[in-house]
C-alpha positions as CSV (number, residue, x, y, z in Angstrom):
1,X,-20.0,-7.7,-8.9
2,X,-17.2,-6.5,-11.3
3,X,-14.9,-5.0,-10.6
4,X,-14.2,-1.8,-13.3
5,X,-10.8,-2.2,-15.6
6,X,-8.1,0.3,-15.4
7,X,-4.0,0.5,-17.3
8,X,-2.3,0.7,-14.9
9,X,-0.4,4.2,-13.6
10,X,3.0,2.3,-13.5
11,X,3.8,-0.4,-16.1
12,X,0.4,1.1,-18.5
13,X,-0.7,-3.0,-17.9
14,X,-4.8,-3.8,-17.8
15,X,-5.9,-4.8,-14.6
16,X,-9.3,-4.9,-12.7
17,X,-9.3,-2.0,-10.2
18,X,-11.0,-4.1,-6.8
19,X,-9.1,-1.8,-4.3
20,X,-8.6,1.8,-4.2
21,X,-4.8,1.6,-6.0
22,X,-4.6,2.9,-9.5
23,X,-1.8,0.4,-10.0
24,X,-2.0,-3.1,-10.8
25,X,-1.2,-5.7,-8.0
26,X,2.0,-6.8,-9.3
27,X,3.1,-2.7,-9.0
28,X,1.6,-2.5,-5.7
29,X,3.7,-5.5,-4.3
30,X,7.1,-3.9,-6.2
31,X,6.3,-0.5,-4.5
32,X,5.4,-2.0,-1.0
33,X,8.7,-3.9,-1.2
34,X,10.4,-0.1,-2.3
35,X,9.3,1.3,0.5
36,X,10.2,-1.2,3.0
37,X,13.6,-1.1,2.0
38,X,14.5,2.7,1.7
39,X,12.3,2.6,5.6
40,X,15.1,-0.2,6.6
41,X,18.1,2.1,4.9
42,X,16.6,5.3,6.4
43,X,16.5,3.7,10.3
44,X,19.9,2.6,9.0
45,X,21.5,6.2,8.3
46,X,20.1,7.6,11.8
47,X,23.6,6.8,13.4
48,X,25.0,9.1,10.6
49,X,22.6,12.1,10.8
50,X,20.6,10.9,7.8
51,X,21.2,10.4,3.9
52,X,20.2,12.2,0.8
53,X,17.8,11.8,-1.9
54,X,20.4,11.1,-4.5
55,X,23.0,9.0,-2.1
56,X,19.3,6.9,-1.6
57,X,18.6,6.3,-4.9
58,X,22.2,5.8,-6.0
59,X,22.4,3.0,-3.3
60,X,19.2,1.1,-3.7
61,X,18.5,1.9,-7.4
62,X,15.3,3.5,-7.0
63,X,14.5,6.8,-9.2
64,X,14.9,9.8,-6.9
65,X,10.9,11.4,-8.1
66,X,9.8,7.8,-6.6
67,X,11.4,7.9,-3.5
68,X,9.9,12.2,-3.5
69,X,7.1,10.8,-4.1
70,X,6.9,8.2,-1.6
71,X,8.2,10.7,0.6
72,X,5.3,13.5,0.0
73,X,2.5,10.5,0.3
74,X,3.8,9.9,3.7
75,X,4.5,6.5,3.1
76,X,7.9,6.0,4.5
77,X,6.7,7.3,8.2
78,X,9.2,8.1,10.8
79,X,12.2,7.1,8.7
80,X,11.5,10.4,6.9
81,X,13.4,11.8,9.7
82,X,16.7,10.9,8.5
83,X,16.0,12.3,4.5
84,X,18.3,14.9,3.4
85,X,16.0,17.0,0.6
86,X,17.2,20.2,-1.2
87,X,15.7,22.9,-0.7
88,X,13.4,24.1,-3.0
89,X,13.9,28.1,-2.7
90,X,17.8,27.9,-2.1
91,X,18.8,24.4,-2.8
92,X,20.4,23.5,0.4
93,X,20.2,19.9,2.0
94,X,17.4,19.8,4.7
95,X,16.3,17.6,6.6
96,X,12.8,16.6,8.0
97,X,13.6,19.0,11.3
98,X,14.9,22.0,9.6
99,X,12.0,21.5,6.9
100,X,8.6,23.1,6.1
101,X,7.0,21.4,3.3
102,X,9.5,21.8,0.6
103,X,11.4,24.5,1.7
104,X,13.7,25.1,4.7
105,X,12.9,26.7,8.0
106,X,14.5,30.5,6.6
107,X,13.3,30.1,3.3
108,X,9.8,29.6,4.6
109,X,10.0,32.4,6.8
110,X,11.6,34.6,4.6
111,X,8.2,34.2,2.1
112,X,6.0,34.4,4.4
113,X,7.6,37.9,5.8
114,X,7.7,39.3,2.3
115,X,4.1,38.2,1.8
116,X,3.0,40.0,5.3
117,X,2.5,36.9,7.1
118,X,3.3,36.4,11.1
119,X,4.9,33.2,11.3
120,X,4.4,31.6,14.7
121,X,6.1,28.4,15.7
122,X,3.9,25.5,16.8
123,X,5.6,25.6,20.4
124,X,4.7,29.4,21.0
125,X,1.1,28.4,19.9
126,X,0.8,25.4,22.1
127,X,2.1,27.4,25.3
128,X,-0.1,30.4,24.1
129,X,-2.9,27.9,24.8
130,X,-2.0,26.5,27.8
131,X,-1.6,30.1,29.3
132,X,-5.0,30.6,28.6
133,X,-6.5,26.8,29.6
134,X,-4.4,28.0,33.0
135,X,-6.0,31.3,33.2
136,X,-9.5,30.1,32.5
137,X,-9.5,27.2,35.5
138,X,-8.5,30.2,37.5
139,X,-11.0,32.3,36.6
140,X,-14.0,29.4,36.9
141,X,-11.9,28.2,40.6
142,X,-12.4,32.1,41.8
143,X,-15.7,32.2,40.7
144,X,-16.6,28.9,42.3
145,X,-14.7,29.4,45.8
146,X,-16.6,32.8,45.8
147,X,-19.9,33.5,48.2
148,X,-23.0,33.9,46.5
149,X,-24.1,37.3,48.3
150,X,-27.9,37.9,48.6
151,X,-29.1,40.6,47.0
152,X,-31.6,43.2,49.5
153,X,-34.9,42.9,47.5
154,X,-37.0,45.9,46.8
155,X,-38.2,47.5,49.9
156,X,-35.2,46.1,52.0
157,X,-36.5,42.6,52.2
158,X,-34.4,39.6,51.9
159,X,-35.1,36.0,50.5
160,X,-35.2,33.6,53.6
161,X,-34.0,30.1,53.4
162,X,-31.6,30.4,51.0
């Protein structure tokens, strides 16, 4: 079966598409190998509380909307920790702790408040739900300990054997 023919999204080179990459295989190998390195530089900069986008792409000599982009596709995993991003609302450097999406933690806040939204921190949510988990084995432990009382029928009989 053949396989349908594509240009390539990165070098514009014909190729035949047998995977689900719109890039040719040569492309696929170049950004693989990208992507391992800035993961090995990232793990690198955790001793100095992380590196920028710019400093990154100075160093290794890979365009900073690559590295953004890697970075939004979630390829470069938990060495994402340790990229310093501006801002996109007040252009500070951020990183992946103080972020939310593409904006920092007051920024994000501060749009959502104007916007009339409550913004509730994952933390609060999680122990929200545990309070209630908690308070609904108590309720089904009370309600299991408890007697089952029979009930007088009509005419003052009782149910016998039971």
């Amino acid at each position: 079966m053949a396989g349908v023919v594509l240009n390539c999204k990165r070098c514009n080179s014909i190729f035949q598409k047998v995977t689900t990459s719109v890039n040719c295989s040569a492309c696929v190998r170049l950004e693989e190998e990208q992507v391992t390195q800035l993961y090995r530089r990232l793990q690198k900069s955790a001793n100095d509380g992380g590196i920028s986008l710019q400093e990154l792409s100075a160093e290794l000599d890979i365009p900073a909307e690559e590295i953004e982009r890697y970075y939004l596709d979630g390829k470069l995993t938990t060495g994402v920790m340790f990229l310093k991003t501006p801002c996109q609302g007040c252009g500070e450097t951020i990183r992946e702790i103080q972020r939310k999406g593409r904006f920092c933690v007051t920024c994000s806040e501060d749009t959502a408040n104007k916007a009339g939204v409550e913004v509730k921190y994952l933390q609060s949510i999680q122990k929200e739900e545990e309070a209630e988990r908690r308070r609904q084995e108590q309720i089904n432990l009370l309600r299991k300990s408890q007697p089952v009382k029979e009930q007088p029928r009509k005419f003052g009989f009782t149910r016998s054997g039971q």
